[in-house]
C-alpha positions, -999 to +999 in steps of 0.1 A: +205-125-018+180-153-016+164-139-047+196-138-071+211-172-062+187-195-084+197-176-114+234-184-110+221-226-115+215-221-153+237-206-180+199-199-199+196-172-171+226-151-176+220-133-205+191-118-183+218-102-158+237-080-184+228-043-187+208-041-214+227-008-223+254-037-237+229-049-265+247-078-265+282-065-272+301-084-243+324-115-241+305-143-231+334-156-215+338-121-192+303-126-186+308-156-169+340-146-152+322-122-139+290-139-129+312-164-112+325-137-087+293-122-085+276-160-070+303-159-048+295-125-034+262-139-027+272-168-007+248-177+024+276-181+050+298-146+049+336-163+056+324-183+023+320-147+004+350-131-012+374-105+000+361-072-014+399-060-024+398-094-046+367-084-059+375-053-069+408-069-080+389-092-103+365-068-120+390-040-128+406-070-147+379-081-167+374-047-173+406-038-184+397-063-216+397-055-248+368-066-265+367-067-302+330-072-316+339-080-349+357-111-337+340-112-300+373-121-292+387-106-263+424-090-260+438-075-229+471-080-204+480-119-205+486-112-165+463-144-155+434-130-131+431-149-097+403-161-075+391-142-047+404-152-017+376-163+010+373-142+043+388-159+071+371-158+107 
């Protein structure tokens, strides 16, 4: 976990955490959605991690999105997606 946290500090580094099976087709704002739960899963302290229901809650979500490539707009649900909830001890 030590390793991935410094790339979470710059926005220059995130394009070097998609699959490269994407070739770039991916909303950027997803990506950071997504990166944003993923930084949080890597937290030092575990009660300051996410719930892995809300996790999984979170990515089936940004998943469920519609992206257009022509537009790289993105069109899914307009449920609003929530943020993981941290474990409690």
């Amino acid at each position: 976990m030590k390793s991935a946290r410094p790339l979470f500090k710059d926005r220059r580094n995130f394009a070097q955490m998609v699959d490269p099976l994407l070739q770039g087709q991916y909303p950027v704002r997803g990506l950071y959605q997504a990166l944003d739960v993923a930084a949080m899963c890597v937290q030092e302290q575990p009660n300051m991690r996410p719930l892995t229901a809300d996790v999984v809650t979170v990515l089936t979500y940004l998943a469920s999105q519609k992206y257009d490539p022509e537009t790289r707009s993105v069109q899914g649900p307009q449920t609003s997606s929530s943020t993981p909830r941290m474990r409690r001890e």
